[in-house]
N, C-alpha and C positions, 0 to 999 in steps of 0.2 A: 614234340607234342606230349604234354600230361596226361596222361589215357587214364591214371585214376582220378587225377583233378578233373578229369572232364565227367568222369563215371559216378563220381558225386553228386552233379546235375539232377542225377537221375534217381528218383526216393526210389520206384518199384523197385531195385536194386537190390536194396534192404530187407526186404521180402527173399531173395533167393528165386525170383524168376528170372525165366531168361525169356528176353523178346526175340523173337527173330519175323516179326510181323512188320515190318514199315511199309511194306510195299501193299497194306490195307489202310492200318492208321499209326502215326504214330507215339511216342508219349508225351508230356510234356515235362520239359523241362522246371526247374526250380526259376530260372532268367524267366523264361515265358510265364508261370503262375504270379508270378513278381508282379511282372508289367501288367497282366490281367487284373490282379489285386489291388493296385495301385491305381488303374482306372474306373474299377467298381466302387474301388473308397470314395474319387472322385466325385462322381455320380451321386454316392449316395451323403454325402455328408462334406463334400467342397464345393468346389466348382459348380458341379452339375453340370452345368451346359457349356463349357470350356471348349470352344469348338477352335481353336488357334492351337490348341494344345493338338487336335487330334489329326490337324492339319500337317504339324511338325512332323509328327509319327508317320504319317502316312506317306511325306516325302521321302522320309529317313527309309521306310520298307520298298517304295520304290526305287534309291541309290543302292539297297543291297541288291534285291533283284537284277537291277540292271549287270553290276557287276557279276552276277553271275551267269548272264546271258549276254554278256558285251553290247548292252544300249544305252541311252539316255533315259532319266526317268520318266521325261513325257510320252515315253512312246508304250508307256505301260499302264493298262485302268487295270483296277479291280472290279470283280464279279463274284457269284456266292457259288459257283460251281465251276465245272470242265465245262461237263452237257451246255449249256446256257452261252458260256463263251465261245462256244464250237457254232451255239443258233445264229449268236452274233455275226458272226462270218455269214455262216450258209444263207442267214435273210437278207444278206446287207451287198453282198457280189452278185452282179448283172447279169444272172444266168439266162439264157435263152433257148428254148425247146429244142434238143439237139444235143447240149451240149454235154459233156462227159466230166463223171468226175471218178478219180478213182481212187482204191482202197485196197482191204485185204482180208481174206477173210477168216483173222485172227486178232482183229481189231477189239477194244471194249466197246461195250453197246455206244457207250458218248459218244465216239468218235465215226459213230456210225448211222444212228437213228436221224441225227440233224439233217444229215444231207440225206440218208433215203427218202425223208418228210419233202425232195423238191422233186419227187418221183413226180409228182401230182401236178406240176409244171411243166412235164416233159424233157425233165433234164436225166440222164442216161447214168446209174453207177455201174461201175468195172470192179468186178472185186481179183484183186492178184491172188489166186492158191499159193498154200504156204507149203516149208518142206520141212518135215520135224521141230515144227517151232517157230522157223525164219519165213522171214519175207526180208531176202536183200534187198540192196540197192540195184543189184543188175534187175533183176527180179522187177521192180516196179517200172526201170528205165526201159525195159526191152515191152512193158505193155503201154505205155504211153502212147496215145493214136493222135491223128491229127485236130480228131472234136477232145482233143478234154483240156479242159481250161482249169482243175485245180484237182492238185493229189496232198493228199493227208494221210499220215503216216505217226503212230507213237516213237516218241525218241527210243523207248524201251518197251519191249511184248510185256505184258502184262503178266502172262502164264510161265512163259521159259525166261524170260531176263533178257534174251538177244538185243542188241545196242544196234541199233542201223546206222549204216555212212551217212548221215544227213548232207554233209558236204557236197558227196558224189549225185545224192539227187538233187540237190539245189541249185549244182551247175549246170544240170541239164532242163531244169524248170526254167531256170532264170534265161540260160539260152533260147529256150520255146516260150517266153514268153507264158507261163505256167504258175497259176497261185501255187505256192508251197507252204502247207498248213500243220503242225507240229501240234499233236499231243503230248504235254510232256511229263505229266504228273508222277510220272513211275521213271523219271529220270534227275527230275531237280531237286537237289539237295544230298542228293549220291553221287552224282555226275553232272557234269558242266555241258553245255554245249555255246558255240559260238554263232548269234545269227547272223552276223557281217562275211564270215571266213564261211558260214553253210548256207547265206542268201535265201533264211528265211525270211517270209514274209507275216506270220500268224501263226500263235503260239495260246495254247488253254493248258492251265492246270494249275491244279487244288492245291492248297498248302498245308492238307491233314495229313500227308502219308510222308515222305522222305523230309521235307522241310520242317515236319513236326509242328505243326500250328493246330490249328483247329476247323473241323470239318465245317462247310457253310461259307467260306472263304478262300475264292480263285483270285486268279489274274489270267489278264491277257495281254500277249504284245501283238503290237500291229507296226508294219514297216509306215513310214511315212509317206512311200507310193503307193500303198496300197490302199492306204485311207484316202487318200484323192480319186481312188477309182469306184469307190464303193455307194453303192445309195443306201445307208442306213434306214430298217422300216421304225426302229425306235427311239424317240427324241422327248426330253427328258429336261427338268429345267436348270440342272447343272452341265446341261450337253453344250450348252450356250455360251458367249463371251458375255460378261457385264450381268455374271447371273444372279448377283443380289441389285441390281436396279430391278428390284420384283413387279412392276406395275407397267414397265416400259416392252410391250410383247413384240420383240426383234426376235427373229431366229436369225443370228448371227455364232454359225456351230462354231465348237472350237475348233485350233486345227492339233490339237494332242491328241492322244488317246485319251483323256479323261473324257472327250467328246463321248463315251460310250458308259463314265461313269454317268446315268441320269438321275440319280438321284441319292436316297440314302445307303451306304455301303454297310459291309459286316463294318463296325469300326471293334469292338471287340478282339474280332478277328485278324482286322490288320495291325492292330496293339502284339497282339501274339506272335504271327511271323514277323516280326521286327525284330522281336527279340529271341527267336530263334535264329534267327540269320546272323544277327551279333554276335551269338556265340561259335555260329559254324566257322565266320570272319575272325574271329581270336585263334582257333585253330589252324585257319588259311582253306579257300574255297578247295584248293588243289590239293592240299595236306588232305581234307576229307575226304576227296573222291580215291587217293592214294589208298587212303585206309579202308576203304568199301569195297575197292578191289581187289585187295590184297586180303580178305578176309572172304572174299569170292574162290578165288584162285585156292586157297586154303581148304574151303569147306567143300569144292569142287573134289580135288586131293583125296582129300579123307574120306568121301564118300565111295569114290575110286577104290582107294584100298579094302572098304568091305566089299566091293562085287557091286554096286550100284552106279549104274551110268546114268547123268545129268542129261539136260538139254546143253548146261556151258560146255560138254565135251568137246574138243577141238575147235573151240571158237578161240582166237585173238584176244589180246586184252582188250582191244577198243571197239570188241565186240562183248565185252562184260559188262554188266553191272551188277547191282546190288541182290539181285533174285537168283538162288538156286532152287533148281526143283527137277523132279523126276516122274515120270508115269509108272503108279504100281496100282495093281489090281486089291493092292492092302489098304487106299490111302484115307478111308474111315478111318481103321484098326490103328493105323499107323497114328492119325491125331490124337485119337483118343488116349494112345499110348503116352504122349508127350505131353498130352493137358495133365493126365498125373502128375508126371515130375512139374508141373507148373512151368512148362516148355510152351510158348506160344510161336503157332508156325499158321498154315492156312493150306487146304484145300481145296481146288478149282480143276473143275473138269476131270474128276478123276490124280487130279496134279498135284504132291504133295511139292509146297512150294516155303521155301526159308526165305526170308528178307534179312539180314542181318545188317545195322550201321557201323560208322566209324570208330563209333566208343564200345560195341561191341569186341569181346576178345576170341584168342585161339582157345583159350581154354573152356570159354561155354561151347562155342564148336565141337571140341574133343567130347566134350558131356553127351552132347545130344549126338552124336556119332557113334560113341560106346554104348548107349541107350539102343538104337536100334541094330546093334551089331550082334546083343544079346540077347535080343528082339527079333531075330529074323523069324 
């Protein structure tokens, strides 16, 4: 891998910042403003209404996708958020008064407000307490009851970075008969996950923070059993088969997942993550998660050496990802510190939190390491 031919990509560069924010938003690339630019020209003085053109695209970002979640592209729609792909689900499975769903109560509000919203239906949340940051997998498997018919879980915590065994609760969902529903936004594009080998069933996430696109533009994957099981409350007139015979009113749904694209998408947006994803793909999906990790592991280290303990402290690799961060009673002081040197990093909860990508180096790491070392 060219780590400077890839660090060219990126103009802020040139400026002398250092990002280590992905795990908010990310930037964009030179490939993604191309394709952006390239569409807008379009629009404003070709084409215009070239809609084959943006159909090509759109399958082209669902073949990357796929590949990076081992599906087919049909089992993938697009959506303009997480939250919204999350409603998809929680409005659309047969819940019945009684029934349990469960969570944890370190979850981002998305993955949490949609299904509290069926409180009002009489369906029951379980939230798992967390320990320093985690919710395992033993952890969610050992609260599983006999009423809960669907557990949703982010691939990666938000605040501390912790990576969950998706696998190990997937085999115990798919054994019980158990929706298994994947936040993944603060894992794709850092880290890979497999829905075949982790027998998800339902996946939301954005493609402004690790995949580098642009905010206003999700996706979601749905298994193909699971969309036979679901009563969708929203239908849409590209939800349908034969959806330009516009006069002939069949509701004859699809049976993809585009069934849930209903109507006009970010296309914008999905111009964008295409062409982020091509570039991550020139690098290799595993190459980049290799480098994400290993720039974890690093900045983990280093922090170590000044006297600063992480939440990554003692976790596994394949319980890393992309986020380091720590609890300090400094962690205003601390931002504030690093927006001087034109260091972007992020604060939550009290959590002073690094995102750092692939094309990120050891040596901005060193930077901002020596910065607060001198800084204590």
């Amino acid at each position: 891998m060219d780590i400077e031919k890839i660090r060219s990509n990126y103009e802020y560069l040139k400026t002398g910042r250092i990002y280590f924010n992905h795990a908010s938003t990310g930037p964009l690339s030179n490939p993604v403003l191309a394709k952006i630019n390239s569409r807008l020209e379009l629009s404003s003085k070709g084409e215009i209404d070239d809609f084959l053109k943006f159909l090509a695209v759109q399958s082209s970002a669902k073949s990357l996708l796929g590949e990076l979640i081992n599906t087919q592209p049909e089992r993938i729609a697009f959506t303009d958020n997480t939250t919204n792909g999350i409603n998809i689900l929680a409005q659309a499975v047969k819940f019945k008064p009684g029934d349990h769903i469960l969570l944890n109560d370190i979850e981002f509000p998305a993955n949490v407000y949609p299904f509290m919203n069926l409180q009002q239906n009489g369906v029951i949340i379980d939230f798992v307490k967390s320990h320093n940051g985690c919710v395992t997998a033993d952890d969610i498997i050992e609260n599983i009851k006999p009423e809960t018919k669907l557990v949703s879980i982010s691939q990666v915590q938000f605040l501390t970075g912790y990576r969950v065994d998706l696998e190990k609760i997937g085999k115990v969902c798919r054994d019980k008969n158990i929706i298994f529903s994947v936040d993944a936004i603060q894992g794709l594009g850092a880290v890979r996950l497999d829905v075949v080998k982790d027998n998800i069933d339902y996946i939301s996430g954005g493609t402004q923070k690790w995949m580098m696109g642009l905010q206003g533009c999700a996706f979601i994957y749905i298994s193909e059993a699971l969309q036979k099981k679901l009563a969708p409350k929203l239908l849409g007139w590209l939800s349908v088969e034969d959806a330009w015979n516009l006069l002939d009113y069949k509701i004859a749904p699809k049976e993809t997942a585009e069934f849930f694209q209903t109507g006009t998408v970010n296309t914008i947006g999905i111009y964008a993550v295409e062409a982020s994803l091509k570039l991550f793909k020139q690098s290799g999906f595993d190459e980049v998660e290799a480098r994400v990790i290993n720039n974890t592991k690093y900045f983990r280290s280093r922090l170590n050496g000044i006297g600063i303990k992480t939440f990554a402290d003692g976790l596994s690799e394949n319980e890393l990802s992309g986020i380091v961060s720590f609890k300090t009673d400094r962690s205003e002081e601390i931002f504030n510190l690093l927006a001087e040197y034109k260091i972007s990093a992020a604060v939550r909860e009290g959590i002073v939190r690094f995102s750092p990508h692939y094309y990120n180096t050891q040596e901005e790491i060193d930077k901002v390491v020596n910065i607060l070392d001198t800084n204590k």
